[in-house]
Structure formats: C-alpha cells, structure tokens
N, C-alpha and C positions, 0 to 999 in steps of 0.2 A: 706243114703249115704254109697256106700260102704266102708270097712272099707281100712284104706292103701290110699285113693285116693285122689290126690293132687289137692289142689283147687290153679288156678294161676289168679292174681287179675292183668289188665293190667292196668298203669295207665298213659295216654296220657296227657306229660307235655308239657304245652302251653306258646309260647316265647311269651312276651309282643310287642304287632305291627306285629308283622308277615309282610305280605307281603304291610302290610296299614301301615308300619312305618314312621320315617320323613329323613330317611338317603336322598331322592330325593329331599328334601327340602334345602338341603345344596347344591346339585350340581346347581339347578337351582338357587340358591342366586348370588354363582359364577359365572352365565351365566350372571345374571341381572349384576350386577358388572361389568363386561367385556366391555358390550354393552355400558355399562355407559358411561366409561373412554373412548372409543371408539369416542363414539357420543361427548364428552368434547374434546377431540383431533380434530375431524373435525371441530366444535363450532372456537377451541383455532387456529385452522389453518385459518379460515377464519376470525378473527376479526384482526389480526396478518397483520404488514406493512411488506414489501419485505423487506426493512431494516433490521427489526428486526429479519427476518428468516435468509437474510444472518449472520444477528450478533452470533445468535443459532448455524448455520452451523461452521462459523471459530469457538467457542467454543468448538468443540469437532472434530476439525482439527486434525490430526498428528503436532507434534512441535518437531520434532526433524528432522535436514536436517544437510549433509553432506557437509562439507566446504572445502574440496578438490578438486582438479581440476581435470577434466577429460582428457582424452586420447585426447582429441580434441582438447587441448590448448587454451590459451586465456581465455577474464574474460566470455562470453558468450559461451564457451564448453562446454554446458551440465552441469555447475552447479546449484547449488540449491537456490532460492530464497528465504529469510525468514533469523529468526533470531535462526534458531535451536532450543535449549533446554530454550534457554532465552526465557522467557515469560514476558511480562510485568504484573506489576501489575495493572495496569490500563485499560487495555483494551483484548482482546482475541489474542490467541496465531496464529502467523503469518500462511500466506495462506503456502503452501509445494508446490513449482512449479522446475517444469525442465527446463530450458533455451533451446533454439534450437541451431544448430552451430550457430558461430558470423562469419561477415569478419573479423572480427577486430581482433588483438593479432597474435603469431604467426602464420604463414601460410596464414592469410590475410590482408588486408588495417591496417595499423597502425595509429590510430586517433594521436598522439603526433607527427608522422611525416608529413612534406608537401613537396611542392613539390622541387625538386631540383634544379630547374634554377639556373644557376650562380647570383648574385647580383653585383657582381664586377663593378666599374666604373658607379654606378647610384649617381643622387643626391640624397637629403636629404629628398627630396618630392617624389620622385621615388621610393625609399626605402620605405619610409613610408608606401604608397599605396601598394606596393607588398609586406612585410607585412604582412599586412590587408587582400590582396585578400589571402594570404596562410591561416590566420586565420581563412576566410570565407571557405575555401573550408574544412579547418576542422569539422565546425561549420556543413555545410551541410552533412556532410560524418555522422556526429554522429546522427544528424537530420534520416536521412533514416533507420541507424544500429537500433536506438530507435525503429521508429516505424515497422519495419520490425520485430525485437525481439517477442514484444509483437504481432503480429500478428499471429506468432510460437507457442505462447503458446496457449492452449487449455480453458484451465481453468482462462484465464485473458483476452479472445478476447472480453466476453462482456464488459471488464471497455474500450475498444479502442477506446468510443465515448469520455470519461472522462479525455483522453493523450492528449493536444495539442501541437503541437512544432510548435516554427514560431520565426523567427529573427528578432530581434531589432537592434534600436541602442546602447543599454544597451552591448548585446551580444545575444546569443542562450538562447531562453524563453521555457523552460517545465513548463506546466500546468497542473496540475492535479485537475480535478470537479467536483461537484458531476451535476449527472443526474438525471432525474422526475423519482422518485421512489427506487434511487441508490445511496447514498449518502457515502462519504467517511470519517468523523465520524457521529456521534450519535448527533442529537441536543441537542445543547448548551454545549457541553461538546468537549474537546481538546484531548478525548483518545480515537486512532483513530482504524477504524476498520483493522480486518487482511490483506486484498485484498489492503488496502490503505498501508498497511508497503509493504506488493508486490511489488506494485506500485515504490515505493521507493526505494527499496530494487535493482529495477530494472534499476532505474535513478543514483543511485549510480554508478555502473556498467560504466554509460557512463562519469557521471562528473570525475571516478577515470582515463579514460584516457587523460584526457585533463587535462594541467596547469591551466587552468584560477581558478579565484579565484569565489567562487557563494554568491550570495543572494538570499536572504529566504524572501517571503512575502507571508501572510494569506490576505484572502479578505473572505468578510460575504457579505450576501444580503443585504438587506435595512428592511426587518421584523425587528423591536425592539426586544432586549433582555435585560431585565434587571431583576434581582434578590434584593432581600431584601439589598443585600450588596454591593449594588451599582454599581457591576459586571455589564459589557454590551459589545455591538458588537466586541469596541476596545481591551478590555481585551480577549475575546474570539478569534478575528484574531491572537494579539499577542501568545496566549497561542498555539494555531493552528501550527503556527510559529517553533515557540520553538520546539515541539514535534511532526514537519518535520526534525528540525536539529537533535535529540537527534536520527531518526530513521537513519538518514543516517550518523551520525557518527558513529553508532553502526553498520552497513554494509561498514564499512572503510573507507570513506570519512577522510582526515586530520583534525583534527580540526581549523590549520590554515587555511586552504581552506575558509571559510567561514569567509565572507568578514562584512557581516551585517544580520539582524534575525528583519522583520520588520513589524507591525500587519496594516494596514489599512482599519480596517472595512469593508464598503458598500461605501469608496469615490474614490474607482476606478472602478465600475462594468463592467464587462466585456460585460453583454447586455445591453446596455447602453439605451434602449427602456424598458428594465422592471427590475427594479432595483429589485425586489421579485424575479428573476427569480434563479432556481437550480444553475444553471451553473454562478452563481457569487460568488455562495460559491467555495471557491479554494483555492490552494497552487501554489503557483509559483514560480519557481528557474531558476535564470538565471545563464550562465556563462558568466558571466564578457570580454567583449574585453579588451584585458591588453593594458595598456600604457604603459609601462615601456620595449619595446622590442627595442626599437632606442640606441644608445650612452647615456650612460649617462650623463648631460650636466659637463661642466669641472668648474672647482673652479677657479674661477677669480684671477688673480697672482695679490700678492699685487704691490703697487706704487714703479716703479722702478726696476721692475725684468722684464726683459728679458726672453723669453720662450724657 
C-alpha cells in the first residue's frame, strides 16, 4: 500500500422497517374505524322510530328566539315561536319557527272586536242570541287565522294533519294529535316534544286575543299503561294536561284564563271505531262560550222597599 494513502471505509446505516414498516398499518386501522362508525350510523338510523329522530333533531335545535315584535305588528308579525333560551328540563328545547303576517292585530281583523250593529231596543232573548252570533263570528275568524298560520309556516305544515279546530257547544275546540308515526310526546311520559311546545306556543297566540276563559283536557288511547307504581292512562292524560297548561302559560297565556286542567284517559276517543288508534292521543283546549256577557241579574230589594 502506498505510503500517505487513505483508506475510506463506507458504512451503509440501515433504518429498521424501511419501506416494509408499520406506519400503513395505522392509517389503515383508522380507515377500518371510520367505516365502522359509519355502517353503525346507517344500522342506528335504520332501527330508529321517526319519533325518535324527530326527538334527536329538536335536541340540537337553536333555542334561543327573539320575543319582540316585528315591523308587521300584531301577535302573528313575524314573531318567534318557542320558549327562547328556556329550556325545559324535561324534555328538548323548543322548535325556532317564524310566524307569517297575521290578519289579526293592528292593520288587520281584530279577534276581541265584533261586529258593530246597534243592539238598542232588543229584548232579553234578542240580545242574548246576538251576543252569541258576535261570539261565534269571533270563534270562526280565529278558527281560519289558526289554521291559515300554520299553513305559513314551513317547518310545522307537516304537524297540519295533528291541528283540529271545530266548534262545540263547550266553545271553540283546538286539537292537538298525534299521527301514525308522529307523535306529540314520547310514550308514557308527559314531557312533551319541541314541535308539540310550537304547536302551543302557536295556540297561545290565538287564545291571547280572545276573553274567553280555556279548558285543558289530555286524552290517551285505550292501550294499557301501567308501571310498577301504579301509574296508568289516567295519571298520564292528567300529567299530559298539566304540561299543555305550564307550556302555554309560559308563552303568556293569564294564568286566570284557565278555567280547568282535566286528564280523561281513553273515555272520550276521538275514533270512536278504534279506541288504539294514534289520533286518540291528544290535547284539547277549548275556549269557553262565556256566560256572563248579559246584565248581571239585580239583588232582590228586601220586604218593603220600594225600587
């Protein structure tokens, strides 16, 4: 070897795995993974009642609505349906809907006025009956406003099979039902879904322009319910009841206004041919024909007084 001359040793360091490593084995774990959840999501959507989805959807609804009145005036100008930032604890927070114009309130038909014919120079029976026909024409004016409202809305035209209005002798009957597949709470339970406080929230609106005083009655189907505790139909219409009144005194209804809170089971069905049937489950409010619009009768003069 000559002498001075440099020997260079090269030595070729080798990464452990090189291009056969397991770094692809992690990407591909997280693919598996994906697919996973994936296919358990399609699984969880199809064993899932439309119920339940609406239930899921109003849970992660917007809940906050704006309780002022719009440029439009009136209770039906473009305000907001819902209980705002109030959430119940019981149930999922209210649907977020926009009212269409109303006729009602300023600018159009005023439901608390009727008509103005003179009444002067009628009898007692006369009077009575006209009255009555002014009360009816209110009854039907709100009748139309109702269901025209909810026609308006976009996001509440599928409960419009659920809304019944029709007139008794009681007074003006709103119905609210559930439908095959659509139910307005959750079986066996009184805490009601968001689209049902809507509903409500909506009927409010109408009972606030009228005097009459309302009644509140739950109705169940004829399916048995009963729990270890002795809990059944009747407890569950009444409870039903109760927290129809709590939603629409919480959307402003008086509390005076309501007249009675009354649970009847399955012994009024409304299909009176299938007592099981959806649409016997309901909430019904009526407003009250008032009696108290005549003279008030006079206090009898005691013996011996002169008038």
């Amino acid at each position: 070897m000559a002498e001075g001359q440099q020997i260079i040793i090269k030595r070729v360091k080798k990464v452990a795995g090189g291009a056969h490593g397991g770094a692809w084995k992690v990407a591909y774990a997280d693919f598996v993974t994906a697919m996973m959840a994936f296919f358990l999501l399609l699984w969880l959507l199809n064993a899932v009642t439309e119920e339940q989805l609406t239930g899921i959807s109003n849970y992660f609804a917007p809940s906050m609505a704006s309780k002022s009145a719009s440029g439009a005036g009136g209770i039906l100008g473009g305000q907001v349906i819902g209980q705002g930032a109030q959430v119940s604890q019981t149930s999922s927070p209210s649907l977020v809907q926009h009212l269409p114009p109303s006729s009602i309130g300023p600018g159009g038909e005023d439901l608390t006025s009727a008509a103005t014919e003179p009444m002067e120079g009628m009898s007692e029976e006369e009077f009575k009956e006209k009255l009555a026909e002014r009360e009816q024409q209110k009854f039907d004016k709100a009748k139309d406003v109702l269901e025209n409202a909810l026609k308006g809305i976009p996001e509440l035209q599928k409960f419009e099979g659920s809304l019944l209005v029709d007139n008794t002798p009681e007074g003006l009957r709103i119905q609210i039902t559930d439908q095959e597949g659509l139910a307005m709470f959750p079986s066996g339970s009184s805490a009601m879904f968001g689209h049902t406080r809507a509903l409500l929230d909506l009927v409010s609106r109408i009972v606030n322009q009228m005097p009459n005083k309302i009644s509140i009655t739950g109705h169940t189907d004829a399916i048995p319910f009963r729990d270890p505790s002795g809990y059944t139909n009747w407890e569950l219409s009444a409870d039903r009841a109760l927290a129809s009144r709590r939603a629409l005194l919480m959307s402003g209804v008086p509390e005076d206004r309501v007249d009675r809170v009354v649970g009847r089971a399955s012994s009024e069905p409304l299909v009176v041919d299938d007592p099981k049937a959806p649409r016997n489950r309901r909430i019904s409010i009526i407003l009250l024909r008032e009696n108290d619009l005549t003279e008030p009768p006079q206090t009898p003069l005691a013996p011996g007084t002169k008038p």
